[in-house]
N, CA, C and O atoms as a GROMACS GRO file, in nm:
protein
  460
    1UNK      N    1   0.084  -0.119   0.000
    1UNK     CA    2   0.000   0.000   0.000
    1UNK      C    3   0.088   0.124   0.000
    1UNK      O    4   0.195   0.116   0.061
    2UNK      N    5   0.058   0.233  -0.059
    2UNK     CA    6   0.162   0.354  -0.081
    2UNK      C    7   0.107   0.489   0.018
    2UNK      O    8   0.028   0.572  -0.026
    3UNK      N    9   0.140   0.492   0.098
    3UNK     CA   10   0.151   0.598   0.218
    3UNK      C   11   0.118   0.757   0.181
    3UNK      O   12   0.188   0.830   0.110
    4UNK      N   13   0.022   0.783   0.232
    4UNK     CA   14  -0.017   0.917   0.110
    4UNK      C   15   0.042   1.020   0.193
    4UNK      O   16   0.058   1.131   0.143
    5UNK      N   17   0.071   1.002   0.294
    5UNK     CA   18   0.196   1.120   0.436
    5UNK      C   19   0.300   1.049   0.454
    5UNK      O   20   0.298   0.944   0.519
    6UNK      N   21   0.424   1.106   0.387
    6UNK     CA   22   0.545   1.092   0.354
    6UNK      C   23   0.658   1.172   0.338
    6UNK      O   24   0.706   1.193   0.227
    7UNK      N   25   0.722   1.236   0.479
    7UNK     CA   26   0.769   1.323   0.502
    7UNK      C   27   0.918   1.340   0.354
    7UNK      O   28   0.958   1.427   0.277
    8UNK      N   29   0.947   1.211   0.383
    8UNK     CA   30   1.094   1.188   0.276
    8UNK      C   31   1.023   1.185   0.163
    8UNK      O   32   1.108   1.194   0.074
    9UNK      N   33   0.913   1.177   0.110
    9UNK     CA   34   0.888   1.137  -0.029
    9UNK      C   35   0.865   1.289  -0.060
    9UNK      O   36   0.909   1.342  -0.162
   10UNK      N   37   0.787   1.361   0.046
   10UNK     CA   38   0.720   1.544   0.067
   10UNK      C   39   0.825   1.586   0.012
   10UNK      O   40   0.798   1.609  -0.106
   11UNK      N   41   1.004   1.626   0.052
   11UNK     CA   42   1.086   1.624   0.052
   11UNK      C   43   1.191   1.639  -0.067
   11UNK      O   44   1.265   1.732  -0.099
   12UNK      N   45   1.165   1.477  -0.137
   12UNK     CA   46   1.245   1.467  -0.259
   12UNK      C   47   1.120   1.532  -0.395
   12UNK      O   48   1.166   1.566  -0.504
   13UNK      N   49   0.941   1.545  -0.361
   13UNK     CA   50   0.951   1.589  -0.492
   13UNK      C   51   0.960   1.727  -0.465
   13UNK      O   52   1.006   1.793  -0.558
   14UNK      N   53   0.930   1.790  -0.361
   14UNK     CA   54   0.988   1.946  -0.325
   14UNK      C   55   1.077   1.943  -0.427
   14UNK      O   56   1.048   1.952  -0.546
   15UNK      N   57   1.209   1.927  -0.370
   15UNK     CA   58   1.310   1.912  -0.437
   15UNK      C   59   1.374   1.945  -0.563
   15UNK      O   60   1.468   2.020  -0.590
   16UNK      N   61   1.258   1.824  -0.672
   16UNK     CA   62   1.270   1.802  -0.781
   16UNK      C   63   1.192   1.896  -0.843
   16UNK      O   64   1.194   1.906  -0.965
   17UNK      N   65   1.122   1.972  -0.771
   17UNK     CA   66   1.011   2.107  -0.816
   17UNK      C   67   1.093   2.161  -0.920
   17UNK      O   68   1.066   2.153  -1.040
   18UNK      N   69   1.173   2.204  -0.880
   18UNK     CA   70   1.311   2.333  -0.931
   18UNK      C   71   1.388   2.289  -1.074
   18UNK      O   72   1.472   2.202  -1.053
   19UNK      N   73   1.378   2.325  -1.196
   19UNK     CA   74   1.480   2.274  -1.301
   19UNK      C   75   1.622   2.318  -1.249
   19UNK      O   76   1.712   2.235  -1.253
   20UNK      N   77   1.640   2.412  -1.214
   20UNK     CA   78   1.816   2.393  -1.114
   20UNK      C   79   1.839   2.292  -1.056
   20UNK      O   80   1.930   2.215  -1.084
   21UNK      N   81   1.764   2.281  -0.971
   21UNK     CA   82   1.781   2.186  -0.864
   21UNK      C   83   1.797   1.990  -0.937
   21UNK      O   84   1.858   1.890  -0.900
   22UNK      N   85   1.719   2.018  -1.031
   22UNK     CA   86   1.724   1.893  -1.132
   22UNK      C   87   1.841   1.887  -1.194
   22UNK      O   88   1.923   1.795  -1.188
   23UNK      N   89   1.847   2.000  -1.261
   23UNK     CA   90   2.000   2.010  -1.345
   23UNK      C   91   2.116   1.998  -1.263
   23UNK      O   92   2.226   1.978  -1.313
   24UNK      N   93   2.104   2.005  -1.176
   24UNK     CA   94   2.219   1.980  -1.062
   24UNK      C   95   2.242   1.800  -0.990
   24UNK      O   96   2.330   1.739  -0.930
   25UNK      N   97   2.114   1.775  -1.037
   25UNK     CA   98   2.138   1.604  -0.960
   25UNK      C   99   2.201   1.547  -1.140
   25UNK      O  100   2.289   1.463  -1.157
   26UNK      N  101   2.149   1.597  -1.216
   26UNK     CA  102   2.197   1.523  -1.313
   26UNK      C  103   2.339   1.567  -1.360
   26UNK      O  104   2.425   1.502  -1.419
   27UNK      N  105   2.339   1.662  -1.328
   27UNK     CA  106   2.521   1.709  -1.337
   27UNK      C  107   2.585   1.612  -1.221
   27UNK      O  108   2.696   1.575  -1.259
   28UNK      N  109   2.557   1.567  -1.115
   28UNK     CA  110   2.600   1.512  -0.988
   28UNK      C  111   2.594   1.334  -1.013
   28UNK      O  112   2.668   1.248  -0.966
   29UNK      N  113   2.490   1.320  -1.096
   29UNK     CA  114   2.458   1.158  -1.168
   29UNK      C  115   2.600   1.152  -1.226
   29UNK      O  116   2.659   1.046  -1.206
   30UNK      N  117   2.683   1.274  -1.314
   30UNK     CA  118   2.781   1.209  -1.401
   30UNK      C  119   2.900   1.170  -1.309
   30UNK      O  120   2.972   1.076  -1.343
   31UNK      N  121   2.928   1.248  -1.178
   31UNK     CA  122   3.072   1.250  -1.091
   31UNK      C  123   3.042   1.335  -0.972
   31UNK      O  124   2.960   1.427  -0.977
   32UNK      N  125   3.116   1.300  -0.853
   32UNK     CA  126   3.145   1.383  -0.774
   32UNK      C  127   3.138   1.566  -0.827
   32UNK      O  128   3.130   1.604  -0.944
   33UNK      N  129   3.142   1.642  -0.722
   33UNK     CA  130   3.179   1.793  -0.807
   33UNK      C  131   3.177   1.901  -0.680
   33UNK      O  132   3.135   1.892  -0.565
   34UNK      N  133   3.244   2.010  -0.757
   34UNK     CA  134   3.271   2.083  -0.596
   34UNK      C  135   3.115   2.196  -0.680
   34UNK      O  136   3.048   2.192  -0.783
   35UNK      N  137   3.127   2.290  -0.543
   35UNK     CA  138   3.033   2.421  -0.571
   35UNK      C  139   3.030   2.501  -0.700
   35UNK      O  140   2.945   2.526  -0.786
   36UNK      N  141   3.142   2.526  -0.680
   36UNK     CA  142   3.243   2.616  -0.830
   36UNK      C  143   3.196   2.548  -0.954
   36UNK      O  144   3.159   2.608  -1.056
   37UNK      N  145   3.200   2.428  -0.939
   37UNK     CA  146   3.196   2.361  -1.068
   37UNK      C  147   3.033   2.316  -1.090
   37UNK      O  148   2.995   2.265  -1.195
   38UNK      N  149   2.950   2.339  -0.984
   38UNK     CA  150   2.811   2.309  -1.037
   38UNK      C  151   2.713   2.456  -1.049
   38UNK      O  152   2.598   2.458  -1.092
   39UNK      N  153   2.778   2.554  -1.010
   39UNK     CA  154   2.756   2.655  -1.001
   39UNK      C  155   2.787   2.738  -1.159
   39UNK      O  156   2.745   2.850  -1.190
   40UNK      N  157   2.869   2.652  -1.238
   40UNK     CA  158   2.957   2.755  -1.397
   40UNK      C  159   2.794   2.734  -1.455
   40UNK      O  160   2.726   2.836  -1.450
   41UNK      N  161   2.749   2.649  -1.492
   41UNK     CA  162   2.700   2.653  -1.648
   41UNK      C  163   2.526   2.752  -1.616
   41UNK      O  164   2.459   2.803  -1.706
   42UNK      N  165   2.491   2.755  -1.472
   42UNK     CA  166   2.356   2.845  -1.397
   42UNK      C  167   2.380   2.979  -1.427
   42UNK      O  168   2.278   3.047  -1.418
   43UNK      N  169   2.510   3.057  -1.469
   43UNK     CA  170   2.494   3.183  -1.449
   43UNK      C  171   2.428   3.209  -1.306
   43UNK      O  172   2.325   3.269  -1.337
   44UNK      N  173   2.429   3.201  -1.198
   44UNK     CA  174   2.421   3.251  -1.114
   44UNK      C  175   2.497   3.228  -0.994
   44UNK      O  176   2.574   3.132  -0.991
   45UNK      N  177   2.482   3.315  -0.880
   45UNK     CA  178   2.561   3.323  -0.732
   45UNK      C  179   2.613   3.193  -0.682
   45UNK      O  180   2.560   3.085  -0.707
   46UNK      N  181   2.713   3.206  -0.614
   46UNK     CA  182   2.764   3.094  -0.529
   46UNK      C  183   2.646   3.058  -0.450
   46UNK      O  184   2.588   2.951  -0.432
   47UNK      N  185   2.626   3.190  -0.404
   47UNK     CA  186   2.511   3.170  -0.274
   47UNK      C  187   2.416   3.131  -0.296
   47UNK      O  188   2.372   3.051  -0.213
   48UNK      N  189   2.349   3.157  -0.391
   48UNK     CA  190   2.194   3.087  -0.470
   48UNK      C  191   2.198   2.950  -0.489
   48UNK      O  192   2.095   2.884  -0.472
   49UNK      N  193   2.306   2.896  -0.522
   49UNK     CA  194   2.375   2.769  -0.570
   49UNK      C  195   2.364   2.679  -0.415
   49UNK      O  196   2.305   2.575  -0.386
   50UNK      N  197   2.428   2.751  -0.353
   50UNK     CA  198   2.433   2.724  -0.170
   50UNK      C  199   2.300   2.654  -0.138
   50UNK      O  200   2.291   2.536  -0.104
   51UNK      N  201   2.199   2.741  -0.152
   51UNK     CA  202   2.072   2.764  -0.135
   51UNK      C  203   2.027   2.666  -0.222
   51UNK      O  204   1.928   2.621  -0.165
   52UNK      N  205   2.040   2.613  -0.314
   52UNK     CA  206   1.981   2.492  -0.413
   52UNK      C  207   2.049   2.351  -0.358
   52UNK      O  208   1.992   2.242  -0.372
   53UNK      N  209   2.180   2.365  -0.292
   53UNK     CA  210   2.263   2.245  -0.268
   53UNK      C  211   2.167   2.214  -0.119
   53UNK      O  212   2.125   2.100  -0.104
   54UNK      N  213   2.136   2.323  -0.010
   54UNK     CA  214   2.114   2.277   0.075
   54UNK      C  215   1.996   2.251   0.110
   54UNK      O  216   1.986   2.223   0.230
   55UNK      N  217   1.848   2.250   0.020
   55UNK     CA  218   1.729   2.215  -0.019
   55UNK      C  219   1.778   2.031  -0.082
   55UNK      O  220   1.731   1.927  -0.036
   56UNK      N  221   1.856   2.039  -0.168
   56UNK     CA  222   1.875   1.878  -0.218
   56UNK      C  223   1.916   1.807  -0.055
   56UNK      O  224   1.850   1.716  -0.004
   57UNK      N  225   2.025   1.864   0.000
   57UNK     CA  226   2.112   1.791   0.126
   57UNK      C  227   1.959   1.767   0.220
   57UNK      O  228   1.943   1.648   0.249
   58UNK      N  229   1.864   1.845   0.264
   58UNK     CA  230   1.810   1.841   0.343
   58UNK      C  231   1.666   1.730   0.267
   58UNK      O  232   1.570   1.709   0.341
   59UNK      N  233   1.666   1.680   0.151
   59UNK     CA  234   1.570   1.614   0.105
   59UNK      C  235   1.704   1.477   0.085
   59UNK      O  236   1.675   1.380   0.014
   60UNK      N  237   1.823   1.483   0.143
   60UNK     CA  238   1.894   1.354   0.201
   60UNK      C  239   1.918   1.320   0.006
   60UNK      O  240   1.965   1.206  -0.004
   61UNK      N  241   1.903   1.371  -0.103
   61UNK     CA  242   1.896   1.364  -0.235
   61UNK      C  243   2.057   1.362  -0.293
   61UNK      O  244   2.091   1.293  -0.389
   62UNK      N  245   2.140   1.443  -0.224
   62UNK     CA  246   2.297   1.460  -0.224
   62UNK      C  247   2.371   1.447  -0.076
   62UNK      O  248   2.323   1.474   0.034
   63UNK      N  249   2.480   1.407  -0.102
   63UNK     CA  250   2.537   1.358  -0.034
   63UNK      C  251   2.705   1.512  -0.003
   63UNK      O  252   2.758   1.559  -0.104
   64UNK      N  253   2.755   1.560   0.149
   64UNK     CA  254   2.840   1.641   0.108
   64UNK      C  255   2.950   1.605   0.176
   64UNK      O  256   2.931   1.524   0.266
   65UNK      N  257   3.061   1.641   0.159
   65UNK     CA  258   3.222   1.599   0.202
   65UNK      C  259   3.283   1.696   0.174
   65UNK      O  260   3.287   1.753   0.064
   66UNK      N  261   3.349   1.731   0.298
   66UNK     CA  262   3.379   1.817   0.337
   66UNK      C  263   3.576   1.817   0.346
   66UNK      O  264   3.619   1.747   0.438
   67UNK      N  265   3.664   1.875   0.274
   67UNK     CA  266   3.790   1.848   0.287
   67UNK      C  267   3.845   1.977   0.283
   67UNK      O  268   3.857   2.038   0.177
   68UNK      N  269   3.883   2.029   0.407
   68UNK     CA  270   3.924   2.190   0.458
   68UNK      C  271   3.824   2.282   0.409
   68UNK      O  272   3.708   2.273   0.449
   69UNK      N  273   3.863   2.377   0.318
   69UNK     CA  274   3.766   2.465   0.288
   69UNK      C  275   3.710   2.394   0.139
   69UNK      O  276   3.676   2.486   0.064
   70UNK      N  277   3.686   2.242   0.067
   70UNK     CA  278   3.642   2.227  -0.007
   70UNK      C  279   3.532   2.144   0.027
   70UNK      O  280   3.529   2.061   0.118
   71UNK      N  281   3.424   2.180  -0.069
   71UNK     CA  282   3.306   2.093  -0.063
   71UNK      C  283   3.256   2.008  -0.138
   71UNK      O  284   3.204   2.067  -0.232
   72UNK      N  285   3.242   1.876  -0.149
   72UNK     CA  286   3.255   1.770  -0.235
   72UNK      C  287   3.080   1.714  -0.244
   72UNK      O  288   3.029   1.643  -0.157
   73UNK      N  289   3.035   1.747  -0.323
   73UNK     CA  290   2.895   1.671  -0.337
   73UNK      C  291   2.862   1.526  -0.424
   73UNK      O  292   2.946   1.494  -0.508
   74UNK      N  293   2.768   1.456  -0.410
   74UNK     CA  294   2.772   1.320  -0.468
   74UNK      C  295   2.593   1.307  -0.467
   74UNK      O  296   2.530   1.384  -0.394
   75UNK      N  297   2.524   1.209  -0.551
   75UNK     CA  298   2.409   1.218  -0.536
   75UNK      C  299   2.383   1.068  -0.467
   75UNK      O  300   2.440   0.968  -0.509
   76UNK      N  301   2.312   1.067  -0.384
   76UNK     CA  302   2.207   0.973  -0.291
   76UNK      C  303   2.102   0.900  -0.344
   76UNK      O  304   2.000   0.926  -0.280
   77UNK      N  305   2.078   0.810  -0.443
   77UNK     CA  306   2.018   0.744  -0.471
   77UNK      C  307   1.882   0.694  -0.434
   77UNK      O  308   1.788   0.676  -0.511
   78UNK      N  309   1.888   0.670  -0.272
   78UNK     CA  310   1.750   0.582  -0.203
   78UNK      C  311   1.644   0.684  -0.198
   78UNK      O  312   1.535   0.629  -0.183
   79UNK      N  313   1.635   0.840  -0.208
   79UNK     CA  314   1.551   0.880  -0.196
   79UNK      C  315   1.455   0.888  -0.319
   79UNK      O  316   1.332   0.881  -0.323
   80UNK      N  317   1.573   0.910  -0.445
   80UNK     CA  318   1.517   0.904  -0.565
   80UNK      C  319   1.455   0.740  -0.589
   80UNK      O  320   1.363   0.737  -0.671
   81UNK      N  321   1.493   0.604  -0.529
   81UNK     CA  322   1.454   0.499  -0.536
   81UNK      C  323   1.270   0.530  -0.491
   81UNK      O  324   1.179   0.500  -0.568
   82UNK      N  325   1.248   0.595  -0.351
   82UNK     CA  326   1.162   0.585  -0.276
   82UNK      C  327   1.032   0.675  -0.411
   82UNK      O  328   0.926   0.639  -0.462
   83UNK      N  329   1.092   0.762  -0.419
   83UNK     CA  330   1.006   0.851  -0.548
   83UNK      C  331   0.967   0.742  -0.704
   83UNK      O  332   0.854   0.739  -0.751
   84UNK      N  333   1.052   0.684  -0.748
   84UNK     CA  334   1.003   0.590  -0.814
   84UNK      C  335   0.913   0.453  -0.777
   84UNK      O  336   0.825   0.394  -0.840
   85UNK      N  337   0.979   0.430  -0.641
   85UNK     CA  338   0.831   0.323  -0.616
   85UNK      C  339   0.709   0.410  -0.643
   85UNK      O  340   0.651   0.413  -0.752
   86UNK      N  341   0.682   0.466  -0.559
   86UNK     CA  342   0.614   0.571  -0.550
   86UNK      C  343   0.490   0.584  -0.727
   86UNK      O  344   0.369   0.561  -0.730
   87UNK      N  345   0.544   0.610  -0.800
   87UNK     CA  346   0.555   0.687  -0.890
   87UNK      C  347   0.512   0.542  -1.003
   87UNK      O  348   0.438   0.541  -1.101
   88UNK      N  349   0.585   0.441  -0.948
   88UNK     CA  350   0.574   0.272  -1.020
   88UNK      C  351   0.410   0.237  -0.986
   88UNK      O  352   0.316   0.223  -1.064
   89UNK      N  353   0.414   0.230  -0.854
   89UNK     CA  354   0.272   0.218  -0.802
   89UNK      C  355   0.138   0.254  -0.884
   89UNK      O  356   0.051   0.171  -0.911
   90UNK      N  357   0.134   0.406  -0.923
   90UNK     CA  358   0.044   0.450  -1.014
   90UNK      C  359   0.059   0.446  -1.112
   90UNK      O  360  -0.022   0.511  -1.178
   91UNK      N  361   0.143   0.390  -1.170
   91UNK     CA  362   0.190   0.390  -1.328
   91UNK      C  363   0.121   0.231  -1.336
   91UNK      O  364   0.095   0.203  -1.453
   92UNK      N  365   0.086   0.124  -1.240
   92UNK     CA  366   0.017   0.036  -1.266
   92UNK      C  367  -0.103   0.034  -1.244
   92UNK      O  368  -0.176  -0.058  -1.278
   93UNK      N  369  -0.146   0.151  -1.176
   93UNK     CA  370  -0.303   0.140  -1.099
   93UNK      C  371  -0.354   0.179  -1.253
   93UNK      O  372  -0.441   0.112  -1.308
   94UNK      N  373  -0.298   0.280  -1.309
   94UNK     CA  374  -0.349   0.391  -1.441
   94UNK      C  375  -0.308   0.282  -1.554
   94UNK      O  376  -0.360   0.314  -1.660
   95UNK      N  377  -0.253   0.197  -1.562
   95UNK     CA  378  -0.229   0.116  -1.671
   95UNK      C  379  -0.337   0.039  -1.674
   95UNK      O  380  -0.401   0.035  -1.779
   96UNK      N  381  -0.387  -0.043  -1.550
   96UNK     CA  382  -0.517  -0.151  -1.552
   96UNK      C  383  -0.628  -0.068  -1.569
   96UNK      O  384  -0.708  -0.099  -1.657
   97UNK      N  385  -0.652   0.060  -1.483
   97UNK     CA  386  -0.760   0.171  -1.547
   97UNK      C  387  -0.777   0.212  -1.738
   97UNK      O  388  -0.874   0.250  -1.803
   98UNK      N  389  -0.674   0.190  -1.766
   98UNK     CA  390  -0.706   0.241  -1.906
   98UNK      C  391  -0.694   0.120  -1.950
   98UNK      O  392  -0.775   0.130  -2.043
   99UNK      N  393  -0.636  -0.049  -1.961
   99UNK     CA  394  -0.656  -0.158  -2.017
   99UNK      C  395  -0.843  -0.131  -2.019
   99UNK      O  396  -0.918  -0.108  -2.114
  100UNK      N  397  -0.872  -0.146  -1.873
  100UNK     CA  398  -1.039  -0.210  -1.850
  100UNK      C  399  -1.091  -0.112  -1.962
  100UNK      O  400  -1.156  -0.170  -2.049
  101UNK      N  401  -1.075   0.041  -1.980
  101UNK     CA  402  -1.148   0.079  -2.027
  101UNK      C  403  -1.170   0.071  -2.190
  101UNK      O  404  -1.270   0.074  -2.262
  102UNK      N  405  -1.008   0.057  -2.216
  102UNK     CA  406  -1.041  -0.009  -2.352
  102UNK      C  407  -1.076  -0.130  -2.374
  102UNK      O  408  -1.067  -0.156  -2.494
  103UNK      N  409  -1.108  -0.207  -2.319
  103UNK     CA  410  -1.174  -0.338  -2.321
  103UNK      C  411  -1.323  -0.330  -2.346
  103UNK      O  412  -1.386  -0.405  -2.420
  104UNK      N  413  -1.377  -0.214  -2.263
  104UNK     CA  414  -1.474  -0.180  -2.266
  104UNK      C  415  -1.538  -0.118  -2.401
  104UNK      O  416  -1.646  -0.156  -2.446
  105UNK      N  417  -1.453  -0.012  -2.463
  105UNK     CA  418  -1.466   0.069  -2.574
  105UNK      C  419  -1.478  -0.012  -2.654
  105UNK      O  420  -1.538   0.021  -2.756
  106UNK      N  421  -1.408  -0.198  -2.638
  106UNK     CA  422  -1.403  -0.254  -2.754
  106UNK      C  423  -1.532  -0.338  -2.776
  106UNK      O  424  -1.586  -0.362  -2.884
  107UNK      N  425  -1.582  -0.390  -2.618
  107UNK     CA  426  -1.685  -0.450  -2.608
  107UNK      C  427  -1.813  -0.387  -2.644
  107UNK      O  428  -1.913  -0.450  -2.679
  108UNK      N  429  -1.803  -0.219  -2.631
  108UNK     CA  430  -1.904  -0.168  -2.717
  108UNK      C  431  -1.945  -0.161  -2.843
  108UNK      O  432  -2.050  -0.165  -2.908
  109UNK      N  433  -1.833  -0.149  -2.858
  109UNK     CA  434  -1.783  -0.139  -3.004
  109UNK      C  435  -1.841  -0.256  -3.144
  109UNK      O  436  -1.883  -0.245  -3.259
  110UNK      N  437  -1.814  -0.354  -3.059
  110UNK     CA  438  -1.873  -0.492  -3.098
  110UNK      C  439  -2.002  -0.510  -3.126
  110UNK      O  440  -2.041  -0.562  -3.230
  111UNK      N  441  -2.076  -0.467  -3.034
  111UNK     CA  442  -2.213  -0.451  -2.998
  111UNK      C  443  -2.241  -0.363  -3.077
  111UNK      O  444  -2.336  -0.422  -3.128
  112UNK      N  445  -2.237  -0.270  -3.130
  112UNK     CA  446  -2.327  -0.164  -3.201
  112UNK      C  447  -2.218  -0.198  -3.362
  112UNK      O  448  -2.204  -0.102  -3.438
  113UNK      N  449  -2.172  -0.291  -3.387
  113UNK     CA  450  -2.159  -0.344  -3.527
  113UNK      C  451  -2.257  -0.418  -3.541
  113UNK      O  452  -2.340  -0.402  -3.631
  114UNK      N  453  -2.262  -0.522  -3.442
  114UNK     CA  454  -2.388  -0.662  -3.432
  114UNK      C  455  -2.539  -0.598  -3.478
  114UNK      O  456  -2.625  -0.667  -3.534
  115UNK      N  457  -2.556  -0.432  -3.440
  115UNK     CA  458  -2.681  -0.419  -3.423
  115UNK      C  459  -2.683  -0.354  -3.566
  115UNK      O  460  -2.789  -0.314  -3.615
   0.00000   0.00000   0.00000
């Protein structure tokens, strides 16, 4: 059964709201990466960037490492797992909903040739 109050699931699609914030897990899908470097291709602030990294960190979505003054990000997988069950779930409820109904369309269909 799929839990319709789901603080971590609330969380990761927050998250995924944002095309930054997207463009940034998929920049993070290819390698590790510091700030500087996920921050070039946005045209915008370190700090804004800050502000997008620590919305993903707090939806547990990236992962950060910390080595003196550098910051090393990585992406977290299980939350994005939890969003696709999620997401799998209704992609079968809506698949048997639209089988039945074309079954139906066809069984009509049948019927008003016969007649």
């Amino acid at each position: 059964m799929v839990k319709y109050k789901d603080d971590t699931l609330d969380a990761t699609f927050s998250a995924l709201s944002d095309p930054t914030r997207r463009a940034i897990l998929a920049r993070l899908a290819e390698g590790e990466a510091q700030v500087t470097e996920l921050a070039e291709p946005f045209g915008i602030s370190l700090p804004a960037v800050s502000k997008h990294l620590r919305v993903l960190e707090k939806a547990q979505l990236i992962n950060r490492r910390v080595e003196g003054r550098v910051h090393r990000f990585t992406v977290n997988p299980v939350p994005l797992q939890s969003a696709n069950n999620w997401i799998e779930h209704y992609q079968q409820f809506w698949k048997q909903q639209l089988d039945s109904l074309d079954d139906y369309l066809k069984q009509t269909r049948s019927k008003e040739k016969k007649q």
